[in-house]
C-alpha positions in Angstrom: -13.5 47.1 157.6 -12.6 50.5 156.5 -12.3 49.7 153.0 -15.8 48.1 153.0 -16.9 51.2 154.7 -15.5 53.4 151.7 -17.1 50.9 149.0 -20.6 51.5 150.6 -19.7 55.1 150.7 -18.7 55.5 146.9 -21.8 53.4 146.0 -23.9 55.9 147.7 -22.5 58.3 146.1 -22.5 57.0 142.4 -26.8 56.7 143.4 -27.2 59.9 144.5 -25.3 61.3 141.1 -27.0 59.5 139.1 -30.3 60.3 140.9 -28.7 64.2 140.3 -28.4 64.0 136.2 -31.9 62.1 136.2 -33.1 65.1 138.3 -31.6 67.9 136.1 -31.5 66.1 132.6 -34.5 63.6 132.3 -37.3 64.9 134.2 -37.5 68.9 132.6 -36.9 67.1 129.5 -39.6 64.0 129.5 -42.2 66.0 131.9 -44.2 69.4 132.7 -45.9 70.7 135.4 -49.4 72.2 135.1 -50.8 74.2 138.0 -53.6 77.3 138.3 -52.9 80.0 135.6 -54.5 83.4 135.8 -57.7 84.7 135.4 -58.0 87.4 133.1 -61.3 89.9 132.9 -61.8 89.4 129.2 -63.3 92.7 128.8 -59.5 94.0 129.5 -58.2 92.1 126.1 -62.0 92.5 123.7 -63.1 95.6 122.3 -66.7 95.4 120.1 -67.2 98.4 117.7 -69.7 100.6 119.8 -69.7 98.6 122.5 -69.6 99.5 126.0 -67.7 97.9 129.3 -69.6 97.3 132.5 -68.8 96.7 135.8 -68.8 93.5 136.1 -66.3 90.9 135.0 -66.2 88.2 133.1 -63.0 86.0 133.1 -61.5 83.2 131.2 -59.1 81.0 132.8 -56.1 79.4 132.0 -53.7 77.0 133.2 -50.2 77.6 133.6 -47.5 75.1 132.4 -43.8 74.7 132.4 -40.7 72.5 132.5 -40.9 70.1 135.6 -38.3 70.1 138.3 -37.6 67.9 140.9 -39.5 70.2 143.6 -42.5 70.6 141.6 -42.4 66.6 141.4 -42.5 65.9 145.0 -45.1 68.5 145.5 -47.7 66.6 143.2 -47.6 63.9 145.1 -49.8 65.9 147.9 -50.9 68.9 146.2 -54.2 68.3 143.5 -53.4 71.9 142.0 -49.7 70.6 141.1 -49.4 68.1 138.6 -47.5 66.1 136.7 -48.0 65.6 132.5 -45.5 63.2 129.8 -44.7 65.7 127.0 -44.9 62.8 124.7 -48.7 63.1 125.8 -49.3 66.7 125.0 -46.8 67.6 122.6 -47.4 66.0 119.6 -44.8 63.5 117.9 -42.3 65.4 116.2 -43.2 68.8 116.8 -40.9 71.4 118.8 -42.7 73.3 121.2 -42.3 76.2 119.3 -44.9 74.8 116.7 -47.1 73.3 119.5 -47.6 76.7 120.3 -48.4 77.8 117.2 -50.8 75.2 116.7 -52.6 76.8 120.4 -52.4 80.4 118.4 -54.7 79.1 115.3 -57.3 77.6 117.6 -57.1 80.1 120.1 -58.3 83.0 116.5 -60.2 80.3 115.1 -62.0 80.1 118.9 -62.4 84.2 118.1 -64.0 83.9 114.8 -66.5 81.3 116.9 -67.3 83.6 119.6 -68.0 86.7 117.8 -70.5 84.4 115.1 -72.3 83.1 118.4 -72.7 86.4 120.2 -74.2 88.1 117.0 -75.9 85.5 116.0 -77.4 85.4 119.7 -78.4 89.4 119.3 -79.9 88.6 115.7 -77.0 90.4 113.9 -76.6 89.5 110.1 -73.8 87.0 110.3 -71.7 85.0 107.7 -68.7 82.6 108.3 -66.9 79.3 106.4 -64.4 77.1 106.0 -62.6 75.3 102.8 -63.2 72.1 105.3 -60.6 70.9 108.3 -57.1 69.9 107.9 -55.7 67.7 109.2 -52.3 68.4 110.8 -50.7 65.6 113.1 -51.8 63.0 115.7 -51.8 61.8 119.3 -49.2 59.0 119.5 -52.0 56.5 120.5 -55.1 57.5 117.5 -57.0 54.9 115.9 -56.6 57.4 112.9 -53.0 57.6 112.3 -52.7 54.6 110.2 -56.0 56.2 107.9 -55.6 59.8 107.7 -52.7 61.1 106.7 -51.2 65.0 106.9 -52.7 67.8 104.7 -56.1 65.7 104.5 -59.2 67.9 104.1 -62.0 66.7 105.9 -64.7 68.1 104.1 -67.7 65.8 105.6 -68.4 63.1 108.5 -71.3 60.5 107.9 -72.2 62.0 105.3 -72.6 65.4 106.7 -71.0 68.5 105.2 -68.8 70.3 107.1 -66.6 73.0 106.7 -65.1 74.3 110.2 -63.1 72.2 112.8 -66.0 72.1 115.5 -68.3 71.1 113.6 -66.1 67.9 113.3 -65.5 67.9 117.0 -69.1 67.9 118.0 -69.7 65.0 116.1 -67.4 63.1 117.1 -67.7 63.5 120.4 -71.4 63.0 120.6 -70.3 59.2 119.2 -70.1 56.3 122.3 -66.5 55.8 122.3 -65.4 52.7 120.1 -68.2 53.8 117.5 -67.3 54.5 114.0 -67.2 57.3 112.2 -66.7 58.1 108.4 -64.7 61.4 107.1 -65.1 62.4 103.4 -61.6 63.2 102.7 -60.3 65.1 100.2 -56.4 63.9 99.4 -54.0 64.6 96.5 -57.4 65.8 94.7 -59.1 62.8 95.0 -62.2 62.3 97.3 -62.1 59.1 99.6 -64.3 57.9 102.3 -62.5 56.8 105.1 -63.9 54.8 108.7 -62.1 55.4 112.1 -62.9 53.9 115.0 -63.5 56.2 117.8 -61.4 56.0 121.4 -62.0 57.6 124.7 -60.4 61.1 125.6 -58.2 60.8 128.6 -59.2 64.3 129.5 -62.9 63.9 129.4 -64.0 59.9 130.5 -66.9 58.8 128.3 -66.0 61.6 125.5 -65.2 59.8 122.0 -62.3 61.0 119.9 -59.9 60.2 117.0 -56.8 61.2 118.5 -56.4 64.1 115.4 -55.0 67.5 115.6 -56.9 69.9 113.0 -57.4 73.5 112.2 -60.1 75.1 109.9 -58.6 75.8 106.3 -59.0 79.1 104.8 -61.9 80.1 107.5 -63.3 83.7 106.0 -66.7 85.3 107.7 -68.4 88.7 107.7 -69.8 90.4 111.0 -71.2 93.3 111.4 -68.9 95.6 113.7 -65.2 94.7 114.2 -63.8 93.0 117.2 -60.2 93.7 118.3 -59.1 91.0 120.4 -55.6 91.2 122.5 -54.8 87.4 123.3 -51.5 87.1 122.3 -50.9 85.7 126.0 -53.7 82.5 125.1 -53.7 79.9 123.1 -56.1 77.1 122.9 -60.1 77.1 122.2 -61.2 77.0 125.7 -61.6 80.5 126.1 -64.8 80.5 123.6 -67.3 80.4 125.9 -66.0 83.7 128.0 -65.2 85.8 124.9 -68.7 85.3 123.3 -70.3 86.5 126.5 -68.2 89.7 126.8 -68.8 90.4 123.6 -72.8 90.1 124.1 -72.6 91.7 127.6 -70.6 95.2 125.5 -73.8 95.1 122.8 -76.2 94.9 125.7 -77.7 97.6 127.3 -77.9 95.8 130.8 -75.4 94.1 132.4 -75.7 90.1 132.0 -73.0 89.6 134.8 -75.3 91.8 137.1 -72.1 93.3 139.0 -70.7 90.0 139.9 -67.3 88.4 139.4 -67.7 85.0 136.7 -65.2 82.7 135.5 -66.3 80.9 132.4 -64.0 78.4 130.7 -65.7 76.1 127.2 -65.2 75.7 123.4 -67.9 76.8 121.6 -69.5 75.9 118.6 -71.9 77.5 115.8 -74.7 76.8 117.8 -73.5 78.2 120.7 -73.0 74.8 122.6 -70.2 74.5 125.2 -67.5 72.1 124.9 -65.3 70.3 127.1 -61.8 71.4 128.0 -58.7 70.1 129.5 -57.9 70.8 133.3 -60.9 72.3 134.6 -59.6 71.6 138.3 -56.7 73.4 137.9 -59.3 76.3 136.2 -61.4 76.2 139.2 -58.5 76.5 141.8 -57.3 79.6 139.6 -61.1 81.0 140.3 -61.2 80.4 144.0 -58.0 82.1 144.3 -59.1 85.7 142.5 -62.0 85.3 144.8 -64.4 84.9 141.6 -68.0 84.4 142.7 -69.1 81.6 140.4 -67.5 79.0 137.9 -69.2 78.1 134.6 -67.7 75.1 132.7 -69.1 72.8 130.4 -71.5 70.0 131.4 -68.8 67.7 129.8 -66.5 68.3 132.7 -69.1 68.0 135.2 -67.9 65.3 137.5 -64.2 66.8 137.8 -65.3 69.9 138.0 -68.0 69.8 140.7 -65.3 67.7 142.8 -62.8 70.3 142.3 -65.8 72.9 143.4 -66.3 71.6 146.4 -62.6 70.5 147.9 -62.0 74.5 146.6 -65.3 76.0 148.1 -66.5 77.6 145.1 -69.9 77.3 143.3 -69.6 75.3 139.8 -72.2 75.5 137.3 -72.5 73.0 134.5 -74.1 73.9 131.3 -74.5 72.7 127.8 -75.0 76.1 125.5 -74.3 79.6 126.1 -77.9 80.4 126.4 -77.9 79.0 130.1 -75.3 80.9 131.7 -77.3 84.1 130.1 -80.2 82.4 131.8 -78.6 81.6 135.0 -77.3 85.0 135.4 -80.6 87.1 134.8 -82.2 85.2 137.7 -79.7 85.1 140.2 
């Protein structure tokens, strides 16, 4: 009997070590955690040439990620505002983490170029800005385009539209039903190539169609006319778009847009000034609600998450497509 009794005991033992390494080794390794970032008053990290800084503030949002621990794992089993991603899913094949990043850093300036076009553009300022076309520069693991496009491509037109930055790409695409094709003019080893990919669904935005492609904007030059320093070496991504473009019309205007109040604005944002989805607007919203922001604008994309997350976190969520409406919205409310 004792002997059976010390068996059982070492087999619980060799469970719970094993159960130990998983929890040290595999999970930091294979997982991250993303939860509520900070909110930052963008008028704290943009400075227009002769502009001035009101009393309101405008923030963008981020969300905060890091290695996943056992703790952190429990916790999302209750907790919305803790959870739970495969790096395999947002890192992309055979990148460190180090180049992720740096990947976040060229969309995050590219997102900068964007802004400042729209917002002077907006206050009919003389503006200029292009692109060589859009590289291409990896690929989710599950892309209907990995087996068509290859590395270094130059994307340089989709159905038979020219384009030469990455969001004009984007907005294309993702105006497609997912599962419709689309064709890319491709320039590759110097020779031009028309290529068909069949669309897929984003897993961050249901009923959103995309190719599964990570790109930046080759060689993007532009001309405005006063100089924006920008301080977002803390940011990466192109979800702050939507935030910087209105700081940087709310220090040309003479009124306040904001009116006094405290916004938080997350979206992309394109040439035209529309607002484009963005990954965990929940998480966003929470980050709002907790530095007692007065409303949330977030792209009309995200809509059905994001007025869910609104409500359970009991702050108002406004949806919009373009810029213009949040301009709108404010001066009559």
């Amino acid at each position: 009997m004792e002997r059976r009794k010390t068996s059982i005991f070492g087999k619980v033992v060799l469970v719970l070590l094993v159960l130990a390494v998983f929890a040290v080794f595999y999970i930091p390794r294979n997982y991250m955690i993303e939860m509520p970032g900070n909110t930052e008053p963008v008028k704290n990290v943009i400075q227009v040439e002769g502009g001035h800084k009101s009393e309101s503030e405008i923030r963008l949002v981020a969300v905060s990620s890091r290695d996943a621990d056992p703790i952190s794992l429990l916790r999302s089993f209750w907790d919305p505002n803790i959870q739970i991603a495969n790096k395999e899913d947002v890192i992309p094949e055979g990148w460190t983490y180090d180049e992720y990043n740096n990947y976040l850093v060229a969309r995050m300036e590219e997102s900068q170029v964007m802004a400042q076009y729209v917002a002077f553009d907006t206050l009919n300022m003389d503006v200029k800005m292009k692109g060589e076309g859009v590289e291409v520069i990896s690929f989710m693991e599950n892309s209907p385009a990995k087996d068509k496009l290859k590395e270094n491509d130059l994307i340089v037109g989709v159905d038979g539209k020219e384009i030469t930055v990455s969001q004009e790409l984007i907005d294309i695409v993702s105006n497609k039903t997912p599962g419709e094709d689309v064709e890319f003019m491709v320039v590759r080893d110097g020779q031009n190539e028309n290529i068909t990919v069949t669309t897929m669904e984003s897993d961050e935005t249901p009923g959103k169609s995309v190719v599964g492609v990570y790109i930046v904007t080759r060689s993007l030059s532009y001309e405005f006319p006063k100089k924006v320093t920008f301080d977002m070496s803390k940011y990466g991504g192109p979800s702050g778009g939507a935030a910087m473009t209105l700081e940087i019309i709310n220090q040309l205007t003479d009124r306040d847009i904001a009116g006094g109040k405290k916004i938080a604005v997350t979206g992309t944002v394109d040439m035209d000034g529309k607002v484009g989805a963005i990954g965990g607007v929940d998480l966003k919203i929470a980050a709002a609600k907790r530095d007692g922001m007065d409303l949330f604008f977030c792209p009309e994309e995200n809509k059905d998450l994001a007025l869910k997350a609104g409500e359970r976190e009991g702050i108002k969520v406004i949806p919009v497509e373009h810029i213009s409406e949040i301009m709108e919205y404010l001066s009559q409310n």
